[in-house]
C-alpha positions as CSV (number, residue, x, y, z in Angstrom):
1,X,0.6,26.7,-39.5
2,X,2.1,29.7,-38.3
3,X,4.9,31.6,-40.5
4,X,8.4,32.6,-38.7
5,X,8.9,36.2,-39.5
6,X,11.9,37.2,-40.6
7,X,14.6,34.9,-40.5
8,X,15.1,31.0,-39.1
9,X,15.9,31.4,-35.5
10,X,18.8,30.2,-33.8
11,X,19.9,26.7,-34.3
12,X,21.5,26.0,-31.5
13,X,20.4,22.8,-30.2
14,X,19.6,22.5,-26.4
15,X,18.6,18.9,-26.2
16,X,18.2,16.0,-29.2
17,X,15.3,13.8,-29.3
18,X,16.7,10.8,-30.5
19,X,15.7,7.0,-31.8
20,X,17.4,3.8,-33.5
21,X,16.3,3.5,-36.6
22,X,14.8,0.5,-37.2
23,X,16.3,-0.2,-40.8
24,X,19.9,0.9,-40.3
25,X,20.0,0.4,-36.6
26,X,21.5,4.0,-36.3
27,X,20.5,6.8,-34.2
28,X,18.2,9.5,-34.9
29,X,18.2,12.9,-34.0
30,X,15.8,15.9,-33.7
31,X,17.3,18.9,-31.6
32,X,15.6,21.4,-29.1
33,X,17.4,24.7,-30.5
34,X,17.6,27.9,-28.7
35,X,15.5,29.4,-31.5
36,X,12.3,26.8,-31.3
37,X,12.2,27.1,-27.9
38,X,11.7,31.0,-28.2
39,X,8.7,30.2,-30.4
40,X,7.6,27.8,-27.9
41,X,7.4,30.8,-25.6
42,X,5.7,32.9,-27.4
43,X,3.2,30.1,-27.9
44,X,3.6,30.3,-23.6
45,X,2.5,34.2,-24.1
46,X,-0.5,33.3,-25.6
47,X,-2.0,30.7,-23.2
48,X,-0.8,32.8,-20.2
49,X,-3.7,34.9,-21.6
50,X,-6.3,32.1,-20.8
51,X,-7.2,30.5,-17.7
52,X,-8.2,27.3,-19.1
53,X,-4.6,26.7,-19.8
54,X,-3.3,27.7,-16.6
55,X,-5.5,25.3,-14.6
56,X,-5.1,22.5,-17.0
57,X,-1.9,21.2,-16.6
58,X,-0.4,19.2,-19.5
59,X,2.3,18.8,-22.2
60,X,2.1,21.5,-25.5
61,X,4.9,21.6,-28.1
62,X,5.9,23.2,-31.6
63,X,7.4,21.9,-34.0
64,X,9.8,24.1,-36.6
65,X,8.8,22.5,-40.4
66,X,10.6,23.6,-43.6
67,X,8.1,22.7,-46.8
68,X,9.1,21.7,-50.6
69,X,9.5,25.0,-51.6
70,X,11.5,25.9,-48.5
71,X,8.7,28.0,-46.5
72,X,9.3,28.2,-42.7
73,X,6.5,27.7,-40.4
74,X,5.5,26.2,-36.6
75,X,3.0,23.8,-35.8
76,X,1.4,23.2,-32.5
77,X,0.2,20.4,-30.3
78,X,-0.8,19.5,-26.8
79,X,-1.1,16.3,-25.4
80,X,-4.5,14.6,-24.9
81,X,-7.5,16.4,-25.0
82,X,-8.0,20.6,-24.5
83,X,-10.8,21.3,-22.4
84,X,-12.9,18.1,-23.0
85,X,-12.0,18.3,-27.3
86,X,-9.0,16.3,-28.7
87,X,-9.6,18.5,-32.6
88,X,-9.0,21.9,-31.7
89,X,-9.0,24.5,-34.2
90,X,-5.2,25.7,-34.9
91,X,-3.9,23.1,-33.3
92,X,-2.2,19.5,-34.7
93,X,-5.3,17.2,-35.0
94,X,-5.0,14.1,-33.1
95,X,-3.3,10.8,-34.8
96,X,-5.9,9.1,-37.3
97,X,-7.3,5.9,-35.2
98,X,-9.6,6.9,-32.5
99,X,-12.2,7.9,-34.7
100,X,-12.4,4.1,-36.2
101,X,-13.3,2.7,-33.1
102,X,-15.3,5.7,-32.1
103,X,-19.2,3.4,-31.9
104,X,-16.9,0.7,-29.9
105,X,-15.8,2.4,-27.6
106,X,-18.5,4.8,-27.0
107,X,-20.3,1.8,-26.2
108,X,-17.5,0.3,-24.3
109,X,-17.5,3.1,-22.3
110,X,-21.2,3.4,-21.3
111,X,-20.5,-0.8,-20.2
112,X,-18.0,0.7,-18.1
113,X,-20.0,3.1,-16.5
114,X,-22.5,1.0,-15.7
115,X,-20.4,-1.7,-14.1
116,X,-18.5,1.2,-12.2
117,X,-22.1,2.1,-10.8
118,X,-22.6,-1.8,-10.1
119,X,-19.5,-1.9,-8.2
120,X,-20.5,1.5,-6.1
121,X,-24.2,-0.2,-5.1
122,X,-22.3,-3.2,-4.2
123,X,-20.1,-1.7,-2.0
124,X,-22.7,0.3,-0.3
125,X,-25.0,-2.8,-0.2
126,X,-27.2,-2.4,2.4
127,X,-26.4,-6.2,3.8
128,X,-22.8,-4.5,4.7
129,X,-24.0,-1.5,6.1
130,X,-26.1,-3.7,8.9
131,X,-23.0,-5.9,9.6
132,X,-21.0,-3.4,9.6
133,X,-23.4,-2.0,12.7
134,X,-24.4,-5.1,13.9
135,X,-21.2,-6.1,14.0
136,X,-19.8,-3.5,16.5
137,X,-22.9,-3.7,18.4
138,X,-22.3,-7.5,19.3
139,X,-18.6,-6.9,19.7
140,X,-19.6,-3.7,22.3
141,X,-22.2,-6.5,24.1
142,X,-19.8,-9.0,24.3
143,X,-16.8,-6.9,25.8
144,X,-19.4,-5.2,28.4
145,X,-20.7,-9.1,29.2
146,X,-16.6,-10.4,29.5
147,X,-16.0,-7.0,31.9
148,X,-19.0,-8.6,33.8
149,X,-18.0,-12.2,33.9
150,X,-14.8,-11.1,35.5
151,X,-16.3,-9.2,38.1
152,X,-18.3,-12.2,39.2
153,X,-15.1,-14.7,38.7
154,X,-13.0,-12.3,41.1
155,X,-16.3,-12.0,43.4
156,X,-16.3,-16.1,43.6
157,X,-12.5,-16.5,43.5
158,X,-12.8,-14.4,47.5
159,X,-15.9,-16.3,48.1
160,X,-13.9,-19.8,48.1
161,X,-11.3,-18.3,49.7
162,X,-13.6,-17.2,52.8
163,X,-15.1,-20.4,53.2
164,X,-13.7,-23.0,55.9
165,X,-13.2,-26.2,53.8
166,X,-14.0,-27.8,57.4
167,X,-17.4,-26.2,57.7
168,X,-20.3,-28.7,56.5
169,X,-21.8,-26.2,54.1
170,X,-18.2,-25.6,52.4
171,X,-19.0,-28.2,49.4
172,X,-22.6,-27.0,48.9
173,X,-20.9,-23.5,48.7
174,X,-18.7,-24.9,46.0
175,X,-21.1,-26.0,44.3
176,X,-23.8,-22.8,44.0
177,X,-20.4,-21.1,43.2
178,X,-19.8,-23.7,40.0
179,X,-23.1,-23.3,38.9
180,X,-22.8,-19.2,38.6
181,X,-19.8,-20.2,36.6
182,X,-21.3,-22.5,34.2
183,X,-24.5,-19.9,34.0
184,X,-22.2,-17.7,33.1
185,X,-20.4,-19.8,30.5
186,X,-24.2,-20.3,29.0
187,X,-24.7,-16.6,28.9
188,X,-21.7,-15.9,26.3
189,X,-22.6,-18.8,24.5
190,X,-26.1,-17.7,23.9
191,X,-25.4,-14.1,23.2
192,X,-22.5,-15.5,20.2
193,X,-25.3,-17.9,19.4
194,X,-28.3,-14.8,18.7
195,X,-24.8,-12.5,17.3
196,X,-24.1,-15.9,14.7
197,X,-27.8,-16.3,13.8
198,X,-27.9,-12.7,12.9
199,X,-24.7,-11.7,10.5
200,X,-23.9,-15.4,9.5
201,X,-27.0,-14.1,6.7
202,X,-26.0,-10.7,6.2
203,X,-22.3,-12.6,5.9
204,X,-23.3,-14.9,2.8
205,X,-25.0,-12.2,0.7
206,X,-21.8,-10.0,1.6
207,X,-20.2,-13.0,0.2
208,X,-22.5,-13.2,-2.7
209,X,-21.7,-9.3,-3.7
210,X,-18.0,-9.8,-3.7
211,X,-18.1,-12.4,-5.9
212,X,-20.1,-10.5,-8.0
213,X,-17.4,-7.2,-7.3
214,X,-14.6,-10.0,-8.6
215,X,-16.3,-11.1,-11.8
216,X,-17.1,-7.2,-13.1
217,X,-13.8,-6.1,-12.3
218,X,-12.2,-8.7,-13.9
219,X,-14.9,-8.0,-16.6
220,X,-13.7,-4.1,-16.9
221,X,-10.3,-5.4,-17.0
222,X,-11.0,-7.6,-20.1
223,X,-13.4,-4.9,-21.7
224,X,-10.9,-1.9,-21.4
225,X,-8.0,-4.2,-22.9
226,X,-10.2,-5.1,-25.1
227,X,-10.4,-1.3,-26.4
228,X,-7.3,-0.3,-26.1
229,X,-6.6,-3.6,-28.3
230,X,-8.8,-1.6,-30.9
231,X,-7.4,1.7,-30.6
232,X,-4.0,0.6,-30.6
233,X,-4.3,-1.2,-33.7
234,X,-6.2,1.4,-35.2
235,X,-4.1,4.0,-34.4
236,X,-1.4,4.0,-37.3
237,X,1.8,6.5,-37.2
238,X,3.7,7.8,-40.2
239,X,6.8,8.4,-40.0
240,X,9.4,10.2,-43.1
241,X,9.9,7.2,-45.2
242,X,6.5,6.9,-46.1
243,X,5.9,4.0,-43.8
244,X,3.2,3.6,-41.6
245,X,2.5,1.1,-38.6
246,X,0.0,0.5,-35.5
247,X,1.1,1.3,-32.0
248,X,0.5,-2.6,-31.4
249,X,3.1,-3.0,-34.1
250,X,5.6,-0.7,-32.5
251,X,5.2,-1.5,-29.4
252,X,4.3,-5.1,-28.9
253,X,5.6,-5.6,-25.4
254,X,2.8,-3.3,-23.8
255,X,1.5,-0.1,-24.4
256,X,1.1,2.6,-21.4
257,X,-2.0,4.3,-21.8
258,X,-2.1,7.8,-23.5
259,X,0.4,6.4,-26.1
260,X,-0.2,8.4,-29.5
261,X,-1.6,11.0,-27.7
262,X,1.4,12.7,-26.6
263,X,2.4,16.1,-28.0
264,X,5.7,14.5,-30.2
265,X,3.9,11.8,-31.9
266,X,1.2,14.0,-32.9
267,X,4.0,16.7,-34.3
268,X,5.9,14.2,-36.4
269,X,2.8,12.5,-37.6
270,X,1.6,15.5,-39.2
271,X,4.5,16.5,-40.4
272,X,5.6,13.6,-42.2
273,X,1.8,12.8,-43.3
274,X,1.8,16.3,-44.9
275,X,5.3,16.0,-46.3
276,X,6.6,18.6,-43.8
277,X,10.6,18.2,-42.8
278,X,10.8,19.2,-39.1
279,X,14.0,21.3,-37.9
280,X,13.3,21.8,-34.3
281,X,10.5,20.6,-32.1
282,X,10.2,21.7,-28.4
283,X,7.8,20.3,-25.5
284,X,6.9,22.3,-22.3
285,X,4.8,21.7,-19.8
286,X,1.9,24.7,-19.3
287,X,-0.5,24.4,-16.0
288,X,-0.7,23.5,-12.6
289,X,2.3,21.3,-11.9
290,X,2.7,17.4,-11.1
291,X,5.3,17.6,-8.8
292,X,8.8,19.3,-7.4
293,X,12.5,19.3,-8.4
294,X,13.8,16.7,-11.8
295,X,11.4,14.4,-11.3
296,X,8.2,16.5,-11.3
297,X,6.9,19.1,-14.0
298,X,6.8,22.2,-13.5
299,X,5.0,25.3,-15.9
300,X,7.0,26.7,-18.4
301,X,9.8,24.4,-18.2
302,X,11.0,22.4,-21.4
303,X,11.8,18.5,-21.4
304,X,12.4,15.8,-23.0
305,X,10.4,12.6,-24.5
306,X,8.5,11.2,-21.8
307,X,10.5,7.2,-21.6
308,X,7.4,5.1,-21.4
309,X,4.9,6.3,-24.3
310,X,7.3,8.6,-26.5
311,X,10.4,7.3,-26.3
312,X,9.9,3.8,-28.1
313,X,8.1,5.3,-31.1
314,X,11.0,7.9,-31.7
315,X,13.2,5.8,-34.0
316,X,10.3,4.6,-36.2
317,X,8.7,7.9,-36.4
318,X,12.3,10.0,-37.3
319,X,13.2,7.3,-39.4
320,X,13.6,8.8,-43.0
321,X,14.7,12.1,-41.8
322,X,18.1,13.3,-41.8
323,X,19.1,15.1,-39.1
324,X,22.5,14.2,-37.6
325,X,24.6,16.3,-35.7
326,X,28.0,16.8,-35.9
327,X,31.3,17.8,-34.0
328,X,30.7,21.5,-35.9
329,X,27.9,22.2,-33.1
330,X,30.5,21.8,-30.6
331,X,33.1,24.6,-30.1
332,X,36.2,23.1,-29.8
333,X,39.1,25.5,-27.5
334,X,41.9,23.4,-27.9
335,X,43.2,20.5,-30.0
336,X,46.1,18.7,-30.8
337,X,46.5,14.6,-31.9
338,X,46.1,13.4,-28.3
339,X,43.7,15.8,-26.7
340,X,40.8,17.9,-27.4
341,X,39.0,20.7,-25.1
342,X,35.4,21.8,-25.8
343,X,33.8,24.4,-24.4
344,X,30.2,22.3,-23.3
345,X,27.0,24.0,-24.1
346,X,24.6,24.1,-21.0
347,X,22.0,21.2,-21.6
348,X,23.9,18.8,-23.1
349,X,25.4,15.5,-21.6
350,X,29.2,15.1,-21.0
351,X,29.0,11.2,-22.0
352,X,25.9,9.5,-23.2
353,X,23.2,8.1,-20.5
354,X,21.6,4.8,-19.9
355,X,18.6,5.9,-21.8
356,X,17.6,6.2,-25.9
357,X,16.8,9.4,-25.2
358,X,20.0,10.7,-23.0
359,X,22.4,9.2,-26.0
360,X,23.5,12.7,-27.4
361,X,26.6,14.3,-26.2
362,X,29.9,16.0,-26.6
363,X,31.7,12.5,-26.5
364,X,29.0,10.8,-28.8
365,X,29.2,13.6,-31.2
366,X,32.9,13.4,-31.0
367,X,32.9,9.8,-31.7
368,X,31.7,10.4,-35.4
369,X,35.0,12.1,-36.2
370,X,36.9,10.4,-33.8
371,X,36.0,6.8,-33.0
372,X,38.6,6.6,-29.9
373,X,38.0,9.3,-27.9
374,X,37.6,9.6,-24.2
375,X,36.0,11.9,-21.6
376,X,39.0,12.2,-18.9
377,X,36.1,13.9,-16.5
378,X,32.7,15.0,-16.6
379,X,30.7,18.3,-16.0
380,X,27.3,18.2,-14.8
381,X,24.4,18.6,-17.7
382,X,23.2,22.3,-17.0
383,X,27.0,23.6,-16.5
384,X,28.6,25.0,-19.6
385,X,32.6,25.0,-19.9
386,X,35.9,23.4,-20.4
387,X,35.4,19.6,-21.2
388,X,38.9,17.9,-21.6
389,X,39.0,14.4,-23.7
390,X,41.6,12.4,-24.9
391,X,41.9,11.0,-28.2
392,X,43.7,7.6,-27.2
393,X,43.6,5.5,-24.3
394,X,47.7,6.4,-23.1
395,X,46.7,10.1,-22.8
396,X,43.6,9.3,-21.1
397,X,45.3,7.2,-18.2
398,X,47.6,9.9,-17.9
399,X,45.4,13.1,-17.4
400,X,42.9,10.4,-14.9
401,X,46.0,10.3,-13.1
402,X,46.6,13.9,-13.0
403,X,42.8,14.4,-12.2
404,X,43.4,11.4,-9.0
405,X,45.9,13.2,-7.3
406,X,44.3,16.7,-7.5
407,X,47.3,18.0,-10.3
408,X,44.5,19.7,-12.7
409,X,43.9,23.6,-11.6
410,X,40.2,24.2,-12.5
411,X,38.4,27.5,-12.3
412,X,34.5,27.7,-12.3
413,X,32.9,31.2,-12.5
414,X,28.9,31.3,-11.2
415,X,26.2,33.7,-10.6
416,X,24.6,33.1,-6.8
417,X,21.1,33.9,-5.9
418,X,21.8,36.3,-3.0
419,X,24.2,38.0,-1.6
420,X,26.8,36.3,1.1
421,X,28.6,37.4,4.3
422,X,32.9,36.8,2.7
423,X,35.0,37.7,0.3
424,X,37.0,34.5,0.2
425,X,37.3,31.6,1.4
426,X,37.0,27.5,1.8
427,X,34.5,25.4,1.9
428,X,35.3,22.0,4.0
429,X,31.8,20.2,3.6
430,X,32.1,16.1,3.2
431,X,29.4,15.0,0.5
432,X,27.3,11.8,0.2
433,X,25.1,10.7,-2.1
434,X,21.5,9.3,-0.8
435,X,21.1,6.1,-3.1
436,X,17.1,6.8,-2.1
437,X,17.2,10.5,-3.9
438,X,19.6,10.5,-6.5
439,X,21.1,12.7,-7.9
440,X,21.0,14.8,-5.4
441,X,23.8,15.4,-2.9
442,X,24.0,16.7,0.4
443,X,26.7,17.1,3.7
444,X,27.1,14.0,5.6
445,X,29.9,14.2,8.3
446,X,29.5,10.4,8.9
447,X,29.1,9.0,5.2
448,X,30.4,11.9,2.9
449,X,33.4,12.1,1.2
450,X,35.9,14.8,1.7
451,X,35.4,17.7,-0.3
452,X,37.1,20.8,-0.5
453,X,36.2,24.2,-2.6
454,X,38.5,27.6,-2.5
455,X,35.6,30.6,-3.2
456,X,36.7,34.4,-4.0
457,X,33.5,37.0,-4.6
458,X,34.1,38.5,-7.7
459,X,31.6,41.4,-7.4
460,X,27.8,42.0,-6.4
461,X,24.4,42.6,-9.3
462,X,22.0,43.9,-8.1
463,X,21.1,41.4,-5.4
464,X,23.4,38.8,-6.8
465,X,27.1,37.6,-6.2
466,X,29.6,36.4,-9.3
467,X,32.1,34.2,-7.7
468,X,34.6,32.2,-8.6
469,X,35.1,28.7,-7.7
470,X,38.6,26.8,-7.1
471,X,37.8,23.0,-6.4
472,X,40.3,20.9,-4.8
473,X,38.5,17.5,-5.1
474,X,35.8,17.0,-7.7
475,X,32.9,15.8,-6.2
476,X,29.1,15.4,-8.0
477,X,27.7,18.3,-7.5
478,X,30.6,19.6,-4.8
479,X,30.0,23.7,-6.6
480,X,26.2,23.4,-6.2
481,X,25.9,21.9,-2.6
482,X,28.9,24.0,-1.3
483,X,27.1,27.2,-2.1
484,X,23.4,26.1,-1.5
485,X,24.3,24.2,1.9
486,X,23.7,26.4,5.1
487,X,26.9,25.3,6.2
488,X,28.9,26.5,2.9
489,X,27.7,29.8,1.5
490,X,23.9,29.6,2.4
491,X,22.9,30.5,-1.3
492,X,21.9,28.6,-4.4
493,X,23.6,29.3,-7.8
494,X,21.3,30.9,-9.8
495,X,18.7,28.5,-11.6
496,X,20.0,25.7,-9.9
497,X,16.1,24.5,-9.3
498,X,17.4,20.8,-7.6
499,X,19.1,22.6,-4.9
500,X,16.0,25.4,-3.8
501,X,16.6,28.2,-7.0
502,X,13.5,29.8,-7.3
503,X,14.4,32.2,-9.7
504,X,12.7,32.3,-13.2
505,X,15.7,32.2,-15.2
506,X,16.8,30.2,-18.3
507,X,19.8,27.9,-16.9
508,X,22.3,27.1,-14.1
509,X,24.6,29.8,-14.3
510,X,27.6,28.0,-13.5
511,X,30.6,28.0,-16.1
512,X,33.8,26.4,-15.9
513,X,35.9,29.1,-17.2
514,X,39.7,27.5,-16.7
515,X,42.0,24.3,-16.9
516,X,45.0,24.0,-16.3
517,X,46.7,20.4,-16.7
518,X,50.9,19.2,-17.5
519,X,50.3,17.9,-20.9
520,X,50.8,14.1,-21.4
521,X,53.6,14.2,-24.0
522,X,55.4,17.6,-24.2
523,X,55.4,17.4,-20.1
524,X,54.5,21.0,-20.3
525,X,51.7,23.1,-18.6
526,X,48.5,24.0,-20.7
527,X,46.2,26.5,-19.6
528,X,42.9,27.0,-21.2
529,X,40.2,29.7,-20.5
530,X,36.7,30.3,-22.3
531,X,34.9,33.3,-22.1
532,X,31.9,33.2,-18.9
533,X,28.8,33.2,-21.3
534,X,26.7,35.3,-18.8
């Protein structure tokens, strides 16, 4: 464990990971906070100083601990095995399990092996390679012998054709012709017949070995269930209650491979096995990268519980740990008894997602002190600013309306990666959604929907523009597309990475600074600003 120096850093959560408990059926939370993730990049420092790291690309994380006599420290962890060893010295060890089964599968392994080698001679038998040859060679003999046969047919065909059917040697022509037709009938036949006699036994043992390629892949199949059978139920988590329980156990509808070797699991595991009470934990992904844009990963970039191995065990494994959020992390800019503004963090959700693990947001963290509350509109994930809800279902109707027919004045402020050609302007650029690459949106002048943006350049950094934005409909991702698009501004807001931002910077840098709205029961005009956070 490493000591923080100093003081605990900033608390300012960035993302949850969350879970339903499985007692109380509630959810759990763990945040990502501004201050973790700063230890997570100092952690990034240190491997950018070894090349091992740099060409391994994987998942590390830290995780922030308080201990019984309120110590702060970090742990570390990385997912799988670094270079070739899964117990690393100064790093998390791996969950308590493998080495149980360590003889089984060692020798489960070297079965493997062997049958993988099988599997390779088979293929390469060398009864395939000669039909393989053999086989083209007939096929080559047999087109060359057709190509002939024609020739001769075409070559009779004028021959009957010349005779005189009154001539007395025209039937005796006929029939020399015939018989160079039926010779040539007996010619294919024969060389089919010597092609038949030769693969038709290079054919059955070819038959033989892929039989024999079914049964030992079917028997690896069986053998490597078998041992992930064993490691699953020898793997056993702990989790803050003091409870403990196999992966089999947890997850009894499957398990993806890699499960409980993931960098979270292994975090909470130790923590709770050594009676530690996490704060903030934070995941990055460090090496060459596994793809582009949301759905890849790219180096130095933080996210979130992987869905298929980490996600199902988070609600046993925070169970027992108190860590709920509440409406006090939000900063709330206006509020009355039928409406409330917050000024929306960057990185967190408007309203909660389909997911577990996309369940924390301003409305669900508004709901704890406010059961009926509504999100009259939504601002994308990465943009901070002005988030108007309503606190019953009369006020919401009645700003939706105002949103509808374009009576809200919104003001966005941003930071764009370049420098453009205007001052001011519009943007007239109809946007559609491709079903087939969501959630990415792009100009469509058959499919897209009209969508309107007023711009004015606020001033030039360096080699950057601040500009306001003034949108007129209120389109998924209208701000983003509108400047990236060729056709708008030609430049990306800075760090917006799903529309071409290259830039190594922290977040989008896109704010929404103003609202101005006729207020549902005093019928007069509120106006709220926040200050542009960068």
């Amino acid at each position: 464990m490493l000591p923080i120096p100093d003081r605990i850093p900033d608390p300012t959560p960035t993302y949850y990971y969350t879970g339903y408990c499985p007692q109380s059926g509630e959810i759990l939370r763990l945040p990502r906070t501004q201050g973790v993730e700063q230890i997570a990049r100092n952690l990034m420092a240190e491997l950018s100083r070894d090349n091992r790291y740099t060409h391994e690309g994987k998942m590390f994380g830290v995780l922030l601990v308080k201990t019984n006599t309120d110590e702060h420290y970090s742990i570390k962890a990385f997912s799988g095995l670094l270079s070739g060893e899964a117990v690393v010295a100064g790093w998390v060890p791996p969950i308590p399990g493998r080495d149980r089964v360590a003889i089984s599968e060692a020798a489960t392994l070297e079965d493997l092996a062997t049958m993988k080698q099988e599997l390779i001679d088979l293929d390469r038998a060398t009864a395939r390679e000669q039909y393989r040859a053999l086989s083209v060679e007939f096929t080559d003999k047999l087109e060359k012998l057709a190509i002939a046969h024609r020739q001769r047919k075409a070559f009779r065909q004028q021959e009957r054709e010349r005779f005189d059917p009154s001539e007395a040697k025209f039937a005796l022509a006929l029939d020399e012709l015939a018989a160079q037709s039926r010779q040539d009938g007996r010619e294919r036949r024969q060389l089919k017949q010597e092609r038949d006699a030769i693969l038709q036994p290079l054919q059955a043992v070819i038959d033989q070995n892929d039989d024999r390629i079914r049964q030992l892949k079917q028997q690896r199949k069986m053998r490597s269930r078998q041992l992930q059978e064993q490691m699953h139920d020898a793997y056993r988590l702990m989790n803050f209650l003091g409870t403990s329980s196999s992966l089999r156990e947890l997850m009894p509808a499957g398990i993806p491979t890699g499960t409980g070797d993931c960098c979270a699991p292994k975090l909470l595991h130790y923590a709770a096995s050594n009676r530690l009470k996490p704060i903030a934990m934070a995941e990055f992904w460090w090496g060459d990268g596994d793809g582009d844009g949301e759905t890849g990963r790219n180096q130095g970039e933080f996210y979130g519980a992987c869905e298929e191995r980490c996600q199902p065990l988070m609600g046993f494994m925070l169970a027992g740990l108190s860590t709920q959020p509440s409406h006090l992390d939000l900063s709330i800019v206006y509020e009355d008894e039928y409406l409330i503004a917050v000024d929306k963090p960057a990185g967190l959700l408007s309203v909660p997602g389909r997911t577990i693990d996309r369940q924390d947001s301003v409305l669900t963290r508004l709901r704890e002190l406010y059961p009926e509350i509504y999100a009259v509109h939504r601002l994308d994930r990465d943009t901070s600013g002005i988030l108007l809800l309503a606190r019953d279902k009369q006020t919401y109707h009645h700003l939706s309306q105002q949103f509808e027919e374009r009576q809200i004045h919104k003001v966005y402020e941003a930071i764009l990666g370049g420098r453009i050609g205007r001052e001011q302007g519009s943007i007239d650029l109809p946007l559609w959604g491709d079903p087939h690459d969501r959630p990415r949106q792009k100009v469509d002048f058959n499919l897209g929907k009209p969508s309107l943006t007023k711009f004015q350049v606020l001033g030039q950094i360096d080699s950057y523009t601040r500009v306001k934005f003034m949108p007129v409909t209120g389109r998924t991702h209208q701000l983003r597309v509108h400047a990236a698009d060729p056709q708008g501004l030609g430049v990306t807001i800075l760090g917006d990475r799903l529309y071409g931002c290259q830039a190594d910077v922290e977040r989008l840098h896109l704010h929404a600074r103003e609202l101005s709205f006729i207020h549902p029961q005093t019928l007069k005009r509120v106006q709220i600003q926040t200050q542009c956070p960068f």
